[in-house]
C-alpha positions as CSV (number, residue, x, y, z in Angstrom):
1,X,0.0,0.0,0.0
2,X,1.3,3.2,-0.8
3,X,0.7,6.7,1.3
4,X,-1.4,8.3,-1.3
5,X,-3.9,6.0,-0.3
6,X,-3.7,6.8,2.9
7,X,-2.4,10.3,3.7
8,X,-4.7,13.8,4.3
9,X,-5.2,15.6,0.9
10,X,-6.8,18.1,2.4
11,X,-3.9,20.4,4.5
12,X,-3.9,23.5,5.8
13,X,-0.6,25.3,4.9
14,X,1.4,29.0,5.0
15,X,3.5,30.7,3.4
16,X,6.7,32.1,5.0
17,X,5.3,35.6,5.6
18,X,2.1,34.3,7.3
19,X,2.2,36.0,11.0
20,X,2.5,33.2,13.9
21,X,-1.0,34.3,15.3
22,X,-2.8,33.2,12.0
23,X,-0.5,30.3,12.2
24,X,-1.4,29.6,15.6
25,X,-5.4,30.3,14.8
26,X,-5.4,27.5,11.6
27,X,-4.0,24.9,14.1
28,X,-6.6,25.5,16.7
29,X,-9.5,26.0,13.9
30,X,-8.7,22.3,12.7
31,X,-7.4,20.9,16.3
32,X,-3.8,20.1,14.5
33,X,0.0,20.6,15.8
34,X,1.5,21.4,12.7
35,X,1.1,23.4,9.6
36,X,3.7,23.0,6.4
37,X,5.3,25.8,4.8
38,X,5.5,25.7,1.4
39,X,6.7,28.6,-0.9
40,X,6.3,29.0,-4.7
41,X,4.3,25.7,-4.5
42,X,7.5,23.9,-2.7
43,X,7.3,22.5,0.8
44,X,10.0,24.4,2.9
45,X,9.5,24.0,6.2
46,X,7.4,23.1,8.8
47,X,5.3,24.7,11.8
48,X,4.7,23.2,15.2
49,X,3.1,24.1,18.2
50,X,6.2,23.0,19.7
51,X,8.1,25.9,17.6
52,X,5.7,28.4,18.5
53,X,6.7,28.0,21.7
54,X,10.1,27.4,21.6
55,X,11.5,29.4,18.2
56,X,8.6,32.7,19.0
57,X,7.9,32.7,22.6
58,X,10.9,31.7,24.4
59,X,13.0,34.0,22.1
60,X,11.2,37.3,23.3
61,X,9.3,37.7,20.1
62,X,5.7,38.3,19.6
63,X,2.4,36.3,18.1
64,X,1.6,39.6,16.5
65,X,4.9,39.6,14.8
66,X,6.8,36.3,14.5
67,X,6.1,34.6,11.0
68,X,6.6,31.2,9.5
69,X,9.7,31.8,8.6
70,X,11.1,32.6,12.1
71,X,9.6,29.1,13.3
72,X,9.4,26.7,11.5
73,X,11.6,23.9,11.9
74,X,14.9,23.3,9.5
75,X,15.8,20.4,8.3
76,X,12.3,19.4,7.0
77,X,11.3,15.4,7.0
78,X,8.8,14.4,4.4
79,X,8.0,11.8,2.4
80,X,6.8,11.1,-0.8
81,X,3.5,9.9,-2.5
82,X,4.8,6.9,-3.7
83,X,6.3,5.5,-0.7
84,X,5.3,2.4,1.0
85,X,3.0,2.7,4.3
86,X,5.8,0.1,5.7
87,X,8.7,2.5,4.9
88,X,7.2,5.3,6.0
89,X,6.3,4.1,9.1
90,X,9.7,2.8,9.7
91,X,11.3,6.4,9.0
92,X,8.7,8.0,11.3
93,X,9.6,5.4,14.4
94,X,13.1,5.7,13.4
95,X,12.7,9.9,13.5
96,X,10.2,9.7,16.2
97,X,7.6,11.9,14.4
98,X,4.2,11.5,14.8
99,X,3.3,13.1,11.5
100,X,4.9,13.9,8.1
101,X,4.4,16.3,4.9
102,X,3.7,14.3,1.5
103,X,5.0,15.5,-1.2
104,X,5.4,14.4,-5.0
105,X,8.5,13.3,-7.3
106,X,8.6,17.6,-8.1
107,X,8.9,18.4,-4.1
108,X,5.4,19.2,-4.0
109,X,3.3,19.6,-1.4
110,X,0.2,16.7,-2.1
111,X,-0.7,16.0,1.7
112,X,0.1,15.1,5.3
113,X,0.6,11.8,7.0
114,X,0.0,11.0,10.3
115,X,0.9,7.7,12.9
116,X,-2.7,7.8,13.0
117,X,-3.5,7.4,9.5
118,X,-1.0,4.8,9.1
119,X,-1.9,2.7,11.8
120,X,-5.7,2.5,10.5
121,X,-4.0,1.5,6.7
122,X,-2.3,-1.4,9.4
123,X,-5.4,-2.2,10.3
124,X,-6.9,-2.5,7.1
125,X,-4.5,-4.4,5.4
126,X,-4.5,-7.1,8.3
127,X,-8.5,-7.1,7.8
128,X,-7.8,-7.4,4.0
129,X,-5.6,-10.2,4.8
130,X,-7.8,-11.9,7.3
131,X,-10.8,-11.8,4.8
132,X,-8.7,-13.2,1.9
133,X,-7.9,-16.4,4.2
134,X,-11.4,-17.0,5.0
135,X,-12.4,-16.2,1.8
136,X,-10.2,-19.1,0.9
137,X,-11.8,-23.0,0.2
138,X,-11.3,-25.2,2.8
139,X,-11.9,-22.2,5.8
């Protein structure tokens, strides 16, 4: 199975400009902990609650004028479309990451991919599995 069947299509980004507040606001809007950057249609970085805090707050600076750019996390993980849920879900254990940006063969943003998603695609495959056996003469 690969991610794009499983992974979020539908993710709320920002640009690099995009004030921390609104930042902040999108996560609590849609009750998520991060928000990709992506400029010029490229994934760039990402924004986490955890940066908020730590990259914006602890460094003095304001909500009102903090951006994306002052944030978000280098070094961005990601993934692409095309991977394998097994792969993927080995790189995010390995990273210790509960969620990564998907992006396409072009380093574009396509979606997000969460522990959670994957772990329902687990489940899915062992019931797709488990049918297949009983499906099977003889069971």
């Amino acid at each position: 199975m690969k991610i794009q069947e499983v992974m979020t299509t539908d993710v709320s980004y920002a640009e690099p400009d995009t004030p921390i507040l609104e930042i902040a606001r999108k996560m609590r809007e849609a009750d998520i902990g991060s928000v990709p950057v992506v400029e010029n249609d490229r994934l760039v970085g990402m924004v986490t609650d955890r940066d908020i805090v730590v990259r914006v707050i602890a460094e003095g600076r304001t909500t009102q004028s903090g951006t994306a750019r002052d944030a978000m996390s280098p070094g961005i993980l990601y993934c692409f479309d095309d991977e394998s849920v097994e792969d993927v879900l080995e790189k995010m254990g390995d990273q210790q990451i509960r969620r990564l940006p998907v992006v396409n063969r072009d380093k574009r943003l396509v979606g997000l991919v969460s522990l959670g998603d994957l772990s329902l695609a687990g489940k899915r495959k062992a019931a797709g599995e488990a049918l297949q056996e009983i499906s099977q003469p003889g069971h």
